[in-house]
C-alpha positions as CSV (number, residue, x, y, z in Angstrom):
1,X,-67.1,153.9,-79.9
2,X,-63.3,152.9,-81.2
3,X,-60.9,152.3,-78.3
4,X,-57.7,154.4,-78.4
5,X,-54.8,152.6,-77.1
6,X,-53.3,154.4,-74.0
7,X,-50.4,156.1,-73.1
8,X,-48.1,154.0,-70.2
9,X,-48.0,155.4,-66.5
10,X,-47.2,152.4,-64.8
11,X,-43.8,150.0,-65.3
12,X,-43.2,146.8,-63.9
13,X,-39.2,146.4,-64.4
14,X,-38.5,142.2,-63.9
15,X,-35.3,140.9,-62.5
16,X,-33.9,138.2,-64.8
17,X,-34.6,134.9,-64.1
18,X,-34.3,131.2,-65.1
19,X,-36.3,131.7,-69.0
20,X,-35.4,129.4,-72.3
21,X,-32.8,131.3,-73.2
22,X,-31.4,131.8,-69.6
23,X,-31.3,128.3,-68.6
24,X,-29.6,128.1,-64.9
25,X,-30.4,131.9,-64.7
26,X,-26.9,133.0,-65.0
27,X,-28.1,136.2,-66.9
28,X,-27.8,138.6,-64.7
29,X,-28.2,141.9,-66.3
30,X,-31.0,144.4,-65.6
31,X,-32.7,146.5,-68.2
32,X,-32.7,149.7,-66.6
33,X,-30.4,150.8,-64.2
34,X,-31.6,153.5,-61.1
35,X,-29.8,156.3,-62.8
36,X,-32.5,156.0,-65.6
37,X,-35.3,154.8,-63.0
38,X,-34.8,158.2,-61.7
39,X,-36.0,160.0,-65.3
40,X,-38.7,158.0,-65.5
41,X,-39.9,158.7,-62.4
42,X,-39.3,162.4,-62.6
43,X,-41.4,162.6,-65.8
44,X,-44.7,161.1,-63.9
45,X,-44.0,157.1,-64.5
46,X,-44.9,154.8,-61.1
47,X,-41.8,152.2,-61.8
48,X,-42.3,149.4,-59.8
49,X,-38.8,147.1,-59.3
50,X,-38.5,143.7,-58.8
51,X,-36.6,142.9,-55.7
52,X,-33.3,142.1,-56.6
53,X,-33.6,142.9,-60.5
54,X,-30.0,144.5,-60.4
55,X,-28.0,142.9,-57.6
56,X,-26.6,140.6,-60.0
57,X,-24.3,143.4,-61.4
58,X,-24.1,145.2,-58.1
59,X,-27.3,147.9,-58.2
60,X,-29.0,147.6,-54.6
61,X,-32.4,147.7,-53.6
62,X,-32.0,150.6,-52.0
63,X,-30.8,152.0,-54.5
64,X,-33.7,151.7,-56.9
65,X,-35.8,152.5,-53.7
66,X,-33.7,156.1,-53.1
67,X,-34.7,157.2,-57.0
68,X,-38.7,156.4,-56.3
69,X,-39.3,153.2,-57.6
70,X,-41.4,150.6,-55.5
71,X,-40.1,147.3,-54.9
72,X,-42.1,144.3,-55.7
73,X,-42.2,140.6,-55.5
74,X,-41.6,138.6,-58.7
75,X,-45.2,137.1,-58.9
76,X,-46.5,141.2,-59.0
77,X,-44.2,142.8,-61.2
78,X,-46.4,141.0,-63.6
79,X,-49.8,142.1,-62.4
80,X,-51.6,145.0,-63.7
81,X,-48.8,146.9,-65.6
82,X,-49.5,149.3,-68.6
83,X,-45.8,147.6,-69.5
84,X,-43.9,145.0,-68.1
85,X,-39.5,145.5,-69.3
86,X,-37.7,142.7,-68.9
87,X,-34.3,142.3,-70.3
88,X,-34.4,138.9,-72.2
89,X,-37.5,137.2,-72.6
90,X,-40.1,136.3,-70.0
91,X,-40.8,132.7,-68.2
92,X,-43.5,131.0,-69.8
93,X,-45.4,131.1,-65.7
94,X,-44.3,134.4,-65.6
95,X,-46.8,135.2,-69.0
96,X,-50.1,133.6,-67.3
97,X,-49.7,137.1,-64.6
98,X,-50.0,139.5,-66.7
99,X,-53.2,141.4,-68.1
100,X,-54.3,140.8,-71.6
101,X,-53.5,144.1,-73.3
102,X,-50.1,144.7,-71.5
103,X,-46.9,145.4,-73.4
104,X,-44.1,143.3,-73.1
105,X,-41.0,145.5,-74.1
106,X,-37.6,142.9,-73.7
107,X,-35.5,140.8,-76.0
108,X,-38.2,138.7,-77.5
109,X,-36.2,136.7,-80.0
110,X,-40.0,135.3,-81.3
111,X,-39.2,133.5,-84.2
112,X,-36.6,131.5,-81.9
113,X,-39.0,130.1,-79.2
114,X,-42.3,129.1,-80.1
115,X,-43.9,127.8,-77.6
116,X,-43.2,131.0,-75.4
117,X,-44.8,133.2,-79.0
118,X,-47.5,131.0,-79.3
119,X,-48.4,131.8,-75.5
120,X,-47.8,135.4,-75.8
121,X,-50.4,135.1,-78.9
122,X,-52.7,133.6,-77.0
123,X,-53.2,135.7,-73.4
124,X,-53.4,138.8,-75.8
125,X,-50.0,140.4,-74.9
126,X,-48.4,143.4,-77.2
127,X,-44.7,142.7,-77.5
128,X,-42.6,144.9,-78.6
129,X,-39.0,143.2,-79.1
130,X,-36.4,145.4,-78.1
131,X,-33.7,144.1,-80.6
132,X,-36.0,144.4,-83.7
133,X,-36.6,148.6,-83.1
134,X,-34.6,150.2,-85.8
135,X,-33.0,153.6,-86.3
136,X,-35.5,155.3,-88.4
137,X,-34.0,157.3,-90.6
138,X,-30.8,156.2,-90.9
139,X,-27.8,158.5,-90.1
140,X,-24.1,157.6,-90.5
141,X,-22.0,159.6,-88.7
142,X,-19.3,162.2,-90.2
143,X,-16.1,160.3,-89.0
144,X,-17.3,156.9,-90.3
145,X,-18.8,158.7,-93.7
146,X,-15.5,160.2,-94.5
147,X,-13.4,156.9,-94.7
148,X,-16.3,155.6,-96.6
149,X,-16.5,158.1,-99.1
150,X,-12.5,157.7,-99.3
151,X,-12.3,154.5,-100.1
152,X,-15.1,154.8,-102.7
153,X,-13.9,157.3,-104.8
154,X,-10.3,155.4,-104.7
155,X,-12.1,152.7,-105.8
156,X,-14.4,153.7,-108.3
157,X,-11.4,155.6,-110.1
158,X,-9.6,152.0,-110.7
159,X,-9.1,150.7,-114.0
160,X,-7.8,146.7,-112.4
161,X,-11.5,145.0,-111.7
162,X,-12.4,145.2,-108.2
163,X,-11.9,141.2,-107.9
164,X,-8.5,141.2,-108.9
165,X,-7.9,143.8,-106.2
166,X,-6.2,142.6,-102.8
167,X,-6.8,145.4,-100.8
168,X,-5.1,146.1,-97.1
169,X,-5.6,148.4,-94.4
170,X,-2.4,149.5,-92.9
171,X,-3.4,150.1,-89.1
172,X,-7.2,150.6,-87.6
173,X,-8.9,153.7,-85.6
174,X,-12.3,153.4,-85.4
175,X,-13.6,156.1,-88.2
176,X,-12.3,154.0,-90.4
177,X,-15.1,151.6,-90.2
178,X,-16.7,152.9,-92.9
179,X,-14.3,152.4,-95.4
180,X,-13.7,148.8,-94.7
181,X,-17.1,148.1,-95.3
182,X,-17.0,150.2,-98.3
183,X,-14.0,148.0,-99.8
184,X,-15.7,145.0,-98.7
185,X,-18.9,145.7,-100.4
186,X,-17.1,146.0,-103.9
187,X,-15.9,142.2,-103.3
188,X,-12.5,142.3,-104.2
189,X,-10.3,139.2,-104.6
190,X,-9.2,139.6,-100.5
191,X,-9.4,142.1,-97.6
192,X,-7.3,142.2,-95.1
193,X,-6.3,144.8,-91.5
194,X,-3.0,144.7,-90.6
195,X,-1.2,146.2,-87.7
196,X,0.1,149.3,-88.0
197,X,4.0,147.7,-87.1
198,X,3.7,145.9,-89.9
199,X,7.0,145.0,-91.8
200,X,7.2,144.3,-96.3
201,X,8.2,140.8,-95.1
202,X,4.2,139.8,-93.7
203,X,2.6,141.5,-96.8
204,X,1.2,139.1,-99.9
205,X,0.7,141.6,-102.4
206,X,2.6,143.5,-104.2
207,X,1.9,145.0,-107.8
208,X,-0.8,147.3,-108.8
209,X,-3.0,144.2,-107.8
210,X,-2.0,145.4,-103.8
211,X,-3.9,148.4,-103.2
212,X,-3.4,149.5,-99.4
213,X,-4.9,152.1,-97.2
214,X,-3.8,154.2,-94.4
215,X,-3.7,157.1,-92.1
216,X,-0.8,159.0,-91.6
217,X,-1.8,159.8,-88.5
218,X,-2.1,156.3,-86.9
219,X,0.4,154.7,-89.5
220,X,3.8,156.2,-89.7
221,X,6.0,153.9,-91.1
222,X,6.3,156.1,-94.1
223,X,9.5,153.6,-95.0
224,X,7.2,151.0,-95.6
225,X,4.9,153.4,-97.6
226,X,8.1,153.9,-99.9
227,X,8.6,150.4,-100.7
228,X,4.9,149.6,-101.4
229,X,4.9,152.4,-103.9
230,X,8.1,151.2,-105.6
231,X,6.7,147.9,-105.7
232,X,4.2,149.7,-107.6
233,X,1.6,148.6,-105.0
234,X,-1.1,151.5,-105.2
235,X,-1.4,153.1,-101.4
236,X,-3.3,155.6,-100.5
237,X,-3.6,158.4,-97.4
238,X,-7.4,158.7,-95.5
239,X,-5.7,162.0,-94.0
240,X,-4.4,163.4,-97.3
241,X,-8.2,162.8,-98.8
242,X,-9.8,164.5,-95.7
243,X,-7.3,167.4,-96.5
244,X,-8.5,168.2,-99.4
245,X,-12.3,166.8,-99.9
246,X,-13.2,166.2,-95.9
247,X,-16.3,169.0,-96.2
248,X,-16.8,168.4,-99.9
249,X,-16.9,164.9,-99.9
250,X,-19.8,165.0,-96.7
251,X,-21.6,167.6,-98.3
252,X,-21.9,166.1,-101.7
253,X,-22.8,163.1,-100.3
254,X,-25.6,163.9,-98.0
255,X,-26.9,165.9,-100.9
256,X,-27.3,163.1,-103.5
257,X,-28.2,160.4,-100.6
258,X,-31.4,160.9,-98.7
259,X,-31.3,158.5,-95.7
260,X,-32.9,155.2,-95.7
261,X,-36.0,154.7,-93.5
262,X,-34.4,152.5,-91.4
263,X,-30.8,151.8,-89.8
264,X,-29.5,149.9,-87.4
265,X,-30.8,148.8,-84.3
266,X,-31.6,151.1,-81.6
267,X,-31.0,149.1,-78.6
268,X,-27.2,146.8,-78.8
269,X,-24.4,146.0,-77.9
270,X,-23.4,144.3,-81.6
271,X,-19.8,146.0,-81.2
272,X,-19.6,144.6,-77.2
273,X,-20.9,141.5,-78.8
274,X,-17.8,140.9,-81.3
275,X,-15.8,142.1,-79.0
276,X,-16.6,139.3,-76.4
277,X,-16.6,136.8,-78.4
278,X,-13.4,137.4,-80.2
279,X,-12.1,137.6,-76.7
280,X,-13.2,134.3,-75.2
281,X,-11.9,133.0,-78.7
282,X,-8.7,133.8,-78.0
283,X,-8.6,132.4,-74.5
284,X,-9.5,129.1,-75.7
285,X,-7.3,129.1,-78.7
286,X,-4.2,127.2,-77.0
287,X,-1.3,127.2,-79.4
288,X,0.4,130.4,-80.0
289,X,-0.3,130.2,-83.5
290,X,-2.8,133.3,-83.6
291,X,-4.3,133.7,-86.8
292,X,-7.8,135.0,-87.4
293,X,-10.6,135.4,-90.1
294,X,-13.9,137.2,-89.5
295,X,-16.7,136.5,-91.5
296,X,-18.9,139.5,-92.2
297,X,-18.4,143.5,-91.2
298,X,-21.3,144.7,-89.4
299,X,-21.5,146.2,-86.0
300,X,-20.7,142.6,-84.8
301,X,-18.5,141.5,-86.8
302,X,-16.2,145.0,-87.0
303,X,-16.5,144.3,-82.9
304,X,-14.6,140.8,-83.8
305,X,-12.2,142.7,-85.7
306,X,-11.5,145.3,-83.4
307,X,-10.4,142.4,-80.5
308,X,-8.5,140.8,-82.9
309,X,-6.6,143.8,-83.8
310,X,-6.0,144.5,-80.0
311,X,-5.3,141.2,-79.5
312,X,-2.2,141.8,-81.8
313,X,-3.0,139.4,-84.9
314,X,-0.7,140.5,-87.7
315,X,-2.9,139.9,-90.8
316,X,-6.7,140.0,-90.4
317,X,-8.0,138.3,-92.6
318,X,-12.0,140.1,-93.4
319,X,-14.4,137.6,-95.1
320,X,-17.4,139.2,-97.2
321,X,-19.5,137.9,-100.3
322,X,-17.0,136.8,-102.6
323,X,-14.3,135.2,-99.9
324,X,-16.8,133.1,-98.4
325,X,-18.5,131.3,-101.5
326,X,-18.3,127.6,-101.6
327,X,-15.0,127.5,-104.0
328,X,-13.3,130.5,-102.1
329,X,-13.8,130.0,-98.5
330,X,-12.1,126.5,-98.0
331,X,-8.3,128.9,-98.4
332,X,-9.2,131.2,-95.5
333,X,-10.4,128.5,-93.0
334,X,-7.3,126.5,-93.4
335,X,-5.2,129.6,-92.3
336,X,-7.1,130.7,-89.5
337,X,-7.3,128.9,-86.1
338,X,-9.8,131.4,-85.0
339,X,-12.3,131.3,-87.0
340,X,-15.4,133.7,-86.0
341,X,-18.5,134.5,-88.0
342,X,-20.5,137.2,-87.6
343,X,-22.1,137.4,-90.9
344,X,-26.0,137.6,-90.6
345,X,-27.8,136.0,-93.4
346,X,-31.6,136.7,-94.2
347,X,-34.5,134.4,-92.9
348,X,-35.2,132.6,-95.9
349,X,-31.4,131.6,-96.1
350,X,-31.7,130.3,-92.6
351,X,-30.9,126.3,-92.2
352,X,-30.7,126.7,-96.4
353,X,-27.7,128.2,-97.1
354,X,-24.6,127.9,-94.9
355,X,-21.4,129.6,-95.2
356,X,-19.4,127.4,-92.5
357,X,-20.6,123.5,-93.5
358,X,-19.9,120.7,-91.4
359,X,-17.4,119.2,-94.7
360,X,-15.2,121.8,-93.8
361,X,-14.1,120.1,-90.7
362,X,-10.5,118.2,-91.3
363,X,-10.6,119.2,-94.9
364,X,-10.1,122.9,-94.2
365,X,-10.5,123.3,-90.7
366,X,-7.8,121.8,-88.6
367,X,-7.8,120.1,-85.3
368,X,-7.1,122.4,-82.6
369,X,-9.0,125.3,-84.4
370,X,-11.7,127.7,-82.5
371,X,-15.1,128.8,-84.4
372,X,-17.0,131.8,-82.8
373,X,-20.2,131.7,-84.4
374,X,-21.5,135.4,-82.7
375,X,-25.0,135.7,-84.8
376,X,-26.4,132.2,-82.9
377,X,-30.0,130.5,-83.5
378,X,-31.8,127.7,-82.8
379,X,-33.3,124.8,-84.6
380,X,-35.8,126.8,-86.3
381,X,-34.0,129.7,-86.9
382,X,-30.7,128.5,-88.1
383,X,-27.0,129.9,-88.1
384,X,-24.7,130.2,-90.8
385,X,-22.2,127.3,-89.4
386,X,-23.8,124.1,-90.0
387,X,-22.5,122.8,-86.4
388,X,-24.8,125.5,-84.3
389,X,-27.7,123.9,-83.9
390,X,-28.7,126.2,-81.3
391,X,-27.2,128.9,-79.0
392,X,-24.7,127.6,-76.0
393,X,-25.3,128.7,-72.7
394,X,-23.2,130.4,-70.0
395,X,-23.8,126.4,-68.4
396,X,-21.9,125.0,-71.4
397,X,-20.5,127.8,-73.0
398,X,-18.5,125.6,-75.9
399,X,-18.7,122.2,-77.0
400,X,-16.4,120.0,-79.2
401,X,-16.5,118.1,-82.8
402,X,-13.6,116.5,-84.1
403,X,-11.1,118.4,-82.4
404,X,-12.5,121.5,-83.4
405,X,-14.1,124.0,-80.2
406,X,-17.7,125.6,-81.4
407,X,-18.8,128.2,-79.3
408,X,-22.1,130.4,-80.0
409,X,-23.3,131.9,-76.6
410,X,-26.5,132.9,-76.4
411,X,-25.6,137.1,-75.3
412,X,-22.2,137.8,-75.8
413,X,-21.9,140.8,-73.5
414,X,-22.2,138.4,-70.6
415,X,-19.0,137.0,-71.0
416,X,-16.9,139.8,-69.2
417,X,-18.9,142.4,-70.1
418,X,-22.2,142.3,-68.6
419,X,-22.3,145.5,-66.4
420,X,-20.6,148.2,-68.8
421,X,-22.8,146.4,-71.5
422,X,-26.4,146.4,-69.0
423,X,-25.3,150.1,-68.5
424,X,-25.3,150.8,-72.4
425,X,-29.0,148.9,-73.3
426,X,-30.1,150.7,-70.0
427,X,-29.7,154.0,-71.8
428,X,-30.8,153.1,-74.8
429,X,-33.7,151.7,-73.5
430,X,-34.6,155.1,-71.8
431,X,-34.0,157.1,-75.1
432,X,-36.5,154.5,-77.1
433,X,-39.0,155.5,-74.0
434,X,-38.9,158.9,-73.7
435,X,-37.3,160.6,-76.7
436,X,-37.1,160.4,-80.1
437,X,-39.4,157.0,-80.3
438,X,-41.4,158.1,-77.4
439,X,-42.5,154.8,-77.0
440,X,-44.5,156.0,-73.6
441,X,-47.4,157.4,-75.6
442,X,-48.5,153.8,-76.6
443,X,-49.0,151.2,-79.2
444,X,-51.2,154.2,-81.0
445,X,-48.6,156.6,-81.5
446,X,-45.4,154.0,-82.7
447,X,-42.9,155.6,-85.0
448,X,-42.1,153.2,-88.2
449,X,-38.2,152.0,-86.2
450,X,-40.5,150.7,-83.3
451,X,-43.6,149.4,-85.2
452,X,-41.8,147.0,-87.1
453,X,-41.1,145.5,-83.9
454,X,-44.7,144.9,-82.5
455,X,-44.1,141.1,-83.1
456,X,-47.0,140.1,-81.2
457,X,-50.9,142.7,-81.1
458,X,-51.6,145.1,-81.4
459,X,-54.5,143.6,-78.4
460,X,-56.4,146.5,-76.5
């Protein structure tokens, strides 16, 4: 007879403790707040709690207690679970407690500790890592598929090659995410945000060589406009397109483009992420000299951007394929005293190929300059700047080379924004549980965004 793999009825929800990647235990975030406790409940789930799992960002006993859940001691929360959730990974004594066949669901980060994965491997635990589950099928969103779709057709109407192009975005809203990434994917010769007070006399390109974007209705400095266009820069309007091709544009596009089978990841806080790292950036940049270049525009790194733009830097300068090869990089490093990367780079390039090289220090890099490295690492799993040999740590969140400050902490969010960001996984969390990926019905019924992330089992 063939053993089915069963659905989950009982939760153990750990608090987070001292683990290898929360060294001095200064992570304090919980991976479900009571609010969702409560829905689990209500739908049949016995949720036992740690005591103390969410004090650390100010959610009570009592209160976990007043939406059902059963308070337990740290060496039970282990013990005979259908799933143990844990926010980052798990203690290598807290492993020996649990029950061969239990499902870990937490931040595994498995290629990065291998001691802890070998250990897993070996007492027959399933682990499902929370930040491999993918968005399966993808789905961009109207707002950010309209200023992609904007900037593409601009684009792919141009008779001056894309890498002659120095393209600049005049002001920043968030829908117009899409169409940076979109100009940065065709690798033109630079990409730059500016602010939206920008005056002629910070610009660098002029010609039909400058090509600039805008939105009327976040940029109004139609003066400025005027004297790009008689500079015989090219400039073009994201709310005169939508004005004329908004539904056409969508429609034509999801038409001709069937989704991918996968997007991004279901459970972050990637934007939260740039965002706090930027941030801490700037408060240990000490000169008033703020200038900025971010490496890479994902969900992290378009977080990075979006603090440097509040932050008030004039010229942003956007790194992508092109800017940061070996003979282009050095340019944009030696202007920037923030420098943050948040450009990901597949795991065969890992500790092969990097795109910030310890060379670059005194030759391009300057003394007094900050690098935020926000994709992190360790010595097997390497990041893009040379100098990160493995994550920092709340403990020693920066360390120093040559008069240059290295920072790459090891969960961003933490840094100022560790209960609005717990609040956000929390929720995502309970959507992977209970709705679309339903991951309550077991390792037998995983969609293809959550099966990819069984990094260790499947073990009955």
């Amino acid at each position: 007879m063939v053993k089915e793999f069963k659905s989950i009825k009982t939760i153990g929800l750990a608090k987070e403790t001292e683990s290898p990647e929360n060294p001095g235990g200064l992570e304090k975030r919980v991976a479900l707040i009571p609010e969702h406790i409560k829905i689990l409940v209500e739908n049949g789930l016995s949720v036992f709690v740690e005591m103390g799992a969410g004090e650390g960002i100010g959610f009570s006993d009592a209160q976990y207690q007043s939406v059902g859940a059963i308070l337990q001691s740290g060496e039970d929360i282990y013990q005979d679970k259908d799933m143990v959730i844990k926010f980052k990974g798990p203690s290598l004594e807290s492993i020996s407690r649990m029950n061969s066949g239990t499902i870990l669901f937490c931040m595994a980060h498995f290629r990065s500790f291998q001691k802890r994965a070998d250990l897993l491997q070996e007492r027959r635990i399933n682990v499902i890592a929370m930040e491999e589950i993918l968005e399966s099928p993808k789905f961009i969103p109207d707002e950010i598929l309209i200023s992609k779709r904007f900037v593409e057709e601009t684009l792919s109407a141009q008779e001056v090659p894309h890498v002659e192009l120095n393209i600049g975005f005049l002001g920043y809203h968030a829908s117009m995410v899409g169409g940076i990434r979109r100009a940065g994917n065709r690798q033109p010769g630079t990409l730059t945000l500016y602010q939206s007070d920008i005056e002629l006399d910070e610009l660098s390109h002029f010609g039909r060589t400058g090509l600039y974007f805008h939105d009327s209705r976040v940029f109004k400095n139609s003066s400025l406009i005027s004297q790009l266009e008689s500079l015989s820069c090219q400039v073009y309007d994201l709310k005169a397109f939508e004005d004329i091709r908004e539904t056409i544009a969508i429609d034509e596009y999801r038409a001709t483009h069937p989704p991918f089978e996968f997007g991004g990841r279901r459970i972050e806080c990637l934007h939260e992420t740039g965002i706090a790292g930027a941030r801490y950036g700037f408060k240990l940049l000490k000169d008033g000299n703020k200038s900025a270049c971010v490496l890479g525009y994902g969900n992290v790194g378009m977080g990075a951007i979006h603090e440097c733009y509040d932050q008030g830097i004039r010229a942003i300068q956007i790194l992508g394929r092109r800017q940061t090869l070996a003979e282009n990089i050095g340019a944009f490093l030696k202007n920037s005293k923030l420098i943050i990367n948040g450009a990901e780079q597949p795991p065969e390039l890992r500790g092969v190929n990097y795109l910030i090289k310890r060379d670059h220090i005194g030759k391009f890099i300057q003394k007094g300059s900050i690098v935020i490295d926000l994709v992190g690492g360790s010595s097997s799993n390497r990041s893009p700047v040379e100098d990160i040999i493995e994550c920092t740590f709340l403990t020693h969140p920066h360390f120093e080379r040559d008069g240059v400050i290295f920072s790459a902490l090891w969960g961003w969010p933490m840094m100022g924004l560790m209960k609005e960001s717990a609040i956000k996984y929390s929720g995502q969390i309970l959507e992977v549980l209970t709705s679309k990926e339903n991951l309550l019905k077991g390792l037998g019924h995983l969609t293809p965004g959550t099966e990819r992330a069984l990094v260790c089992g499947p073990f009955l």
